[in-house]
C-alpha positions as CSV (number, residue, x, y, z in Angstrom):
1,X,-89.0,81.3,-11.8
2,X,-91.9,81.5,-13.7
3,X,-91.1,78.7,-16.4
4,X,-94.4,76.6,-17.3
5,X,-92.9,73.4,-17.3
6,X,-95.2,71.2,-19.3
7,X,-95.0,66.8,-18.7
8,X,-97.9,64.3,-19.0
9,X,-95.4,61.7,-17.5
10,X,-93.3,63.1,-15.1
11,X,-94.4,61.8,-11.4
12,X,-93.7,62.3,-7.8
13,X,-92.1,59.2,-6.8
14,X,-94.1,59.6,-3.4
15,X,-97.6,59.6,-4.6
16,X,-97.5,58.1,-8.5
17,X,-98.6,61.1,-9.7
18,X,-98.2,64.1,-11.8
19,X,-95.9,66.4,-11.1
20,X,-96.5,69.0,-13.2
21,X,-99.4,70.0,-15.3
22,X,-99.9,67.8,-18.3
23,X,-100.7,70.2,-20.9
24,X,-101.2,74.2,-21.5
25,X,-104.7,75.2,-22.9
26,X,-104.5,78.5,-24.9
27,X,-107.3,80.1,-26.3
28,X,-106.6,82.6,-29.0
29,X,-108.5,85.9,-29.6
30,X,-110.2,84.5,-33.1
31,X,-111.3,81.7,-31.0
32,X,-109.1,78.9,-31.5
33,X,-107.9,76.8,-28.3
34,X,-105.0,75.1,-28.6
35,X,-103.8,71.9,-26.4
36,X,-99.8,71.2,-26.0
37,X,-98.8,68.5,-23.9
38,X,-95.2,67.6,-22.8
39,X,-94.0,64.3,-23.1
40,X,-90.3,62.8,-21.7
41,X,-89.0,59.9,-22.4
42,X,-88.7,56.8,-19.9
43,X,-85.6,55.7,-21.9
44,X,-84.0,58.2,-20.2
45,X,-83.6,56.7,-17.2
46,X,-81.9,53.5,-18.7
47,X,-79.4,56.1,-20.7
48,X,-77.8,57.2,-17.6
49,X,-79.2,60.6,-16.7
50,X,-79.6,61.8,-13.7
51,X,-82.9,62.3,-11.9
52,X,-83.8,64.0,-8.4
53,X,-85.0,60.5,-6.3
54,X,-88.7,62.9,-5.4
55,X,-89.7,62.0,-9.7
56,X,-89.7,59.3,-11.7
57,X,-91.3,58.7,-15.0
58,X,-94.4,57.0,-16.4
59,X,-95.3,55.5,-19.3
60,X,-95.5,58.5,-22.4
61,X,-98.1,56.2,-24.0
62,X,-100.8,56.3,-21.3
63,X,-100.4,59.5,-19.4
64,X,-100.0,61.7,-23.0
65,X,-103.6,59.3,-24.3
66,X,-105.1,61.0,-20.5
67,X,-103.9,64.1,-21.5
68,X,-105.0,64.6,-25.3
69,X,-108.5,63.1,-23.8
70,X,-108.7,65.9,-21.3
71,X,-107.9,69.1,-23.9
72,X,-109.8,67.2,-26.1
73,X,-112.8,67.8,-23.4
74,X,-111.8,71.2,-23.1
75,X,-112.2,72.3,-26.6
76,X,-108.9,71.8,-27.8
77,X,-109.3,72.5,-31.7
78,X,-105.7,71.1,-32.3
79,X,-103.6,68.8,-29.9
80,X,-100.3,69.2,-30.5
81,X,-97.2,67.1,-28.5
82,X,-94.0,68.3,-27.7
83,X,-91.9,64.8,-27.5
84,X,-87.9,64.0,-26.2
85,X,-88.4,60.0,-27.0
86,X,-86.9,59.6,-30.4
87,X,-83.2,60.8,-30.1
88,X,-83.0,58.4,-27.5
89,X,-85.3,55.6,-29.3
90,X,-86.9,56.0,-32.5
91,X,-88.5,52.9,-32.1
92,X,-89.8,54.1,-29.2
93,X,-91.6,57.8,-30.7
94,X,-92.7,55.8,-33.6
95,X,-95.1,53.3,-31.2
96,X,-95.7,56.6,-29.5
97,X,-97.0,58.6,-32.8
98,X,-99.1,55.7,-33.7
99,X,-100.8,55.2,-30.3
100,X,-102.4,58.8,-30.4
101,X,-104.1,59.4,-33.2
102,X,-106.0,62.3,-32.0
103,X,-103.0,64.0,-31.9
104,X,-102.8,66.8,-34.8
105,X,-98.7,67.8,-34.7
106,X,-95.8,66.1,-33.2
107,X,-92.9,68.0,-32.7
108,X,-89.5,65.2,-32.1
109,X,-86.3,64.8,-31.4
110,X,-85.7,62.4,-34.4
111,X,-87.9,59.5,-36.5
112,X,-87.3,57.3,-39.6
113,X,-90.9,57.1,-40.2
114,X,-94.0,59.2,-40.7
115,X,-97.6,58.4,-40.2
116,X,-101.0,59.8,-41.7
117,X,-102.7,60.5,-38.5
118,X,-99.9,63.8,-37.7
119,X,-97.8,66.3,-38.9
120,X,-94.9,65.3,-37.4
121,X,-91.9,68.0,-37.8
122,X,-88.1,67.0,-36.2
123,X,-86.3,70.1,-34.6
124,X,-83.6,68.2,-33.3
125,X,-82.0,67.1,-36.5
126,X,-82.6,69.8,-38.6
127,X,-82.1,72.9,-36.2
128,X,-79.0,74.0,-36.4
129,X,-77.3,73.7,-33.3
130,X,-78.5,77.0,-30.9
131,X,-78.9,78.9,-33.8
132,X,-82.5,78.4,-35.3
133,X,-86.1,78.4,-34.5
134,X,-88.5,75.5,-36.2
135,X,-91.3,77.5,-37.1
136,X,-94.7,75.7,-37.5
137,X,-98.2,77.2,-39.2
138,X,-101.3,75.3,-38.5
139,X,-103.9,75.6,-41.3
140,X,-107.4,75.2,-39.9
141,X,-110.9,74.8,-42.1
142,X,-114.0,76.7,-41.7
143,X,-115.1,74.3,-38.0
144,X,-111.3,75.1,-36.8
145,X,-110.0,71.6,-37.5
146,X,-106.5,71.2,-38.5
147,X,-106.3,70.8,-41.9
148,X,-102.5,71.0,-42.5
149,X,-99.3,72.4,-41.0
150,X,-96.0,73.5,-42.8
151,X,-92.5,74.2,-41.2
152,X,-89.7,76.4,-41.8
153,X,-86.5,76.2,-40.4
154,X,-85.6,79.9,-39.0
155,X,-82.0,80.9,-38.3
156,X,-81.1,83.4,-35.6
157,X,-77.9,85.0,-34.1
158,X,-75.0,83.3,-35.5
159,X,-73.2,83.9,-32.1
160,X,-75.4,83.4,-29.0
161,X,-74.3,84.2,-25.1
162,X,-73.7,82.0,-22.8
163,X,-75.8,83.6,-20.5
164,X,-78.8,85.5,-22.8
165,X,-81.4,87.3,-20.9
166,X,-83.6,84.4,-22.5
167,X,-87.1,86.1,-22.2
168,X,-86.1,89.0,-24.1
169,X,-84.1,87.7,-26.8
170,X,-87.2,85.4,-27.7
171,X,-89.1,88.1,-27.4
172,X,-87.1,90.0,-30.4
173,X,-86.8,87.4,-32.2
174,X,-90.6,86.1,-32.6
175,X,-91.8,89.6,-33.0
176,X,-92.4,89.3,-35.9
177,X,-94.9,86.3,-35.4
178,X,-97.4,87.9,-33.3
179,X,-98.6,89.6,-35.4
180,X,-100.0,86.8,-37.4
181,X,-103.4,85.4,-38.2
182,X,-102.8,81.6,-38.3
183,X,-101.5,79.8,-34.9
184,X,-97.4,79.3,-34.9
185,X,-96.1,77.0,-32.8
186,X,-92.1,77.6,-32.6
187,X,-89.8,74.7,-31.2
188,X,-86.6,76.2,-30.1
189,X,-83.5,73.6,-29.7
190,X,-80.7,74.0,-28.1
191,X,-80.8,77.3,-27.0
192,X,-77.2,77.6,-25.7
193,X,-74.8,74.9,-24.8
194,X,-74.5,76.7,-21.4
195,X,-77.7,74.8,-20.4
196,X,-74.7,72.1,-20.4
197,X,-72.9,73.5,-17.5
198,X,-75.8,73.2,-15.0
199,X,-76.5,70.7,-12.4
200,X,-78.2,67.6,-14.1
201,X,-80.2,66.7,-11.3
202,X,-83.7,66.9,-12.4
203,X,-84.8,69.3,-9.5
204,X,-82.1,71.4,-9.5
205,X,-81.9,71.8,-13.5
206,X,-85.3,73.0,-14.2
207,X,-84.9,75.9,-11.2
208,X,-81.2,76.3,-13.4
209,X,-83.2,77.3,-16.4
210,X,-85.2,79.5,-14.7
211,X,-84.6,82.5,-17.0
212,X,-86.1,81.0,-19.6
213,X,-89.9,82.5,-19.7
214,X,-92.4,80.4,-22.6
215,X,-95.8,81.0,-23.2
216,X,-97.0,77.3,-23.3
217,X,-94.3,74.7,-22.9
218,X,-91.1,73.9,-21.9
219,X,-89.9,70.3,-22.0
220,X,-86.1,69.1,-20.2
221,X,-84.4,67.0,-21.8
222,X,-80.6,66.4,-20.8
223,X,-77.1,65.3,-21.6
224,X,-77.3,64.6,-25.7
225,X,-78.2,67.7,-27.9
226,X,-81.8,68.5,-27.5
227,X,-81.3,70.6,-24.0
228,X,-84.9,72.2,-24.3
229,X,-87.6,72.5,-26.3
230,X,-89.8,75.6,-26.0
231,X,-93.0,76.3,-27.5
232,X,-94.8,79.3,-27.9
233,X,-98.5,80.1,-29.2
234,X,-98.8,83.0,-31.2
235,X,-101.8,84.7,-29.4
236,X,-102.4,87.4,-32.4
237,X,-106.3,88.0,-33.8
């Protein structure tokens, strides 16, 4: 299908291992390279969802620390974590914020708490529900560290299909961002409810969203609201 799917800690039951890549590395044209890594939740198996028996999943905590070492390696100038954990268990994304501090954005499902070590924006609570875009622009200083991130909250179609041709309605809307000068991360929630009406079995469901095309990430998450995250990298000058 085409759809980079994106988890640090999603393993092949059969070997222990990963069974996707871990993280996308994107390296801009003014130089910049940006690291996102997917992270799922292992609460999600004790909520009741429903996973293929080939994948199970590891501890967020360890395999996201291997994976923000490794873009780290590779240049990364800012790390940034796409993570499904808190709507299930804030208690949960909270340990997991605190336990990376390399990490320069977190983008979550839902947290009572912030810490100084991120930027940590929530799409799930404040996007409205598969009709707006969480829009995120990294400031960097003069060695391309992150020095600070802002959000905006973008609203889209008021009415969306069931069944969008997904690549090209992303591409209208986030024209206008490519033509920008600062990296944009963009966290879309929720998409459409009709991800709802697809198999939930972990295999199956992430061929079932095969329309959906990303530039860096996409990260399942099933059966409450957050139905998928996408983030995209704004590969302007």
């Amino acid at each position: 299908s085409g759809v980079p799917v994106v988890s640090a800690n999603i393993l092949r039951r059969s070997s222990n291992r990963r069974a996707y890549h871990p993280y996308v590395l994107v390296r801009l044209p003014n130089g910049l390279v940006i690291g996102i890594i997917g992270s799922n939740s292992e609460t999600e198996l004790t909520a009741g969802h429903v996973f293929s028996d080939d994948f199970i999943i590891g501890n967020p905590i360890g395999y996201v620390s291997e994976a923000v070492g490794e873009v780290k390696v590779l240049g990364a100038n800012a790390v940034i974590v796409l993570d499904n954990s808190g709507k299930l268990d804030p208690d949960v994304q909270a340990e997991f914020i605190k336990s990376h501090p390399f990490v320069d954005v977190h983008i979550v499902n839902h947290i009572d708490s912030f810490y100084g070590n991120a930027s940590i924006f929530t799409c799930g609570e404040q996007c409205t529900y598969g009709r707006s875009i969480l829009r995120i622009d990294l400031a960097f200083a003069a060695n391309l560290s992150v020095v600070g991130a802002r959000s905006e909250i973008i609203p889209v179609s008021p009415t969306i299909p069931d069944e969008p041709d997904v690549q090209l309605y992303l591409q209208q809307k986030l024209e206008e961002f490519h033509n920008a000068t600062d990296a944009i991360v963009v966290a879309e929630s929720d998409f459409t409810s009709s991800f709802m009406e697809y198999p939930t079995d972990f295999k199956n469901f992430s061929h079932s969203t095969g329309d959906i095309v990303a530039d860096a990430f996409m990260n399942t998450a099933r059966n409450y609201n957050i139905v998928a995250d996408i983030g995209l990298v704004n590969k302007g000058s």
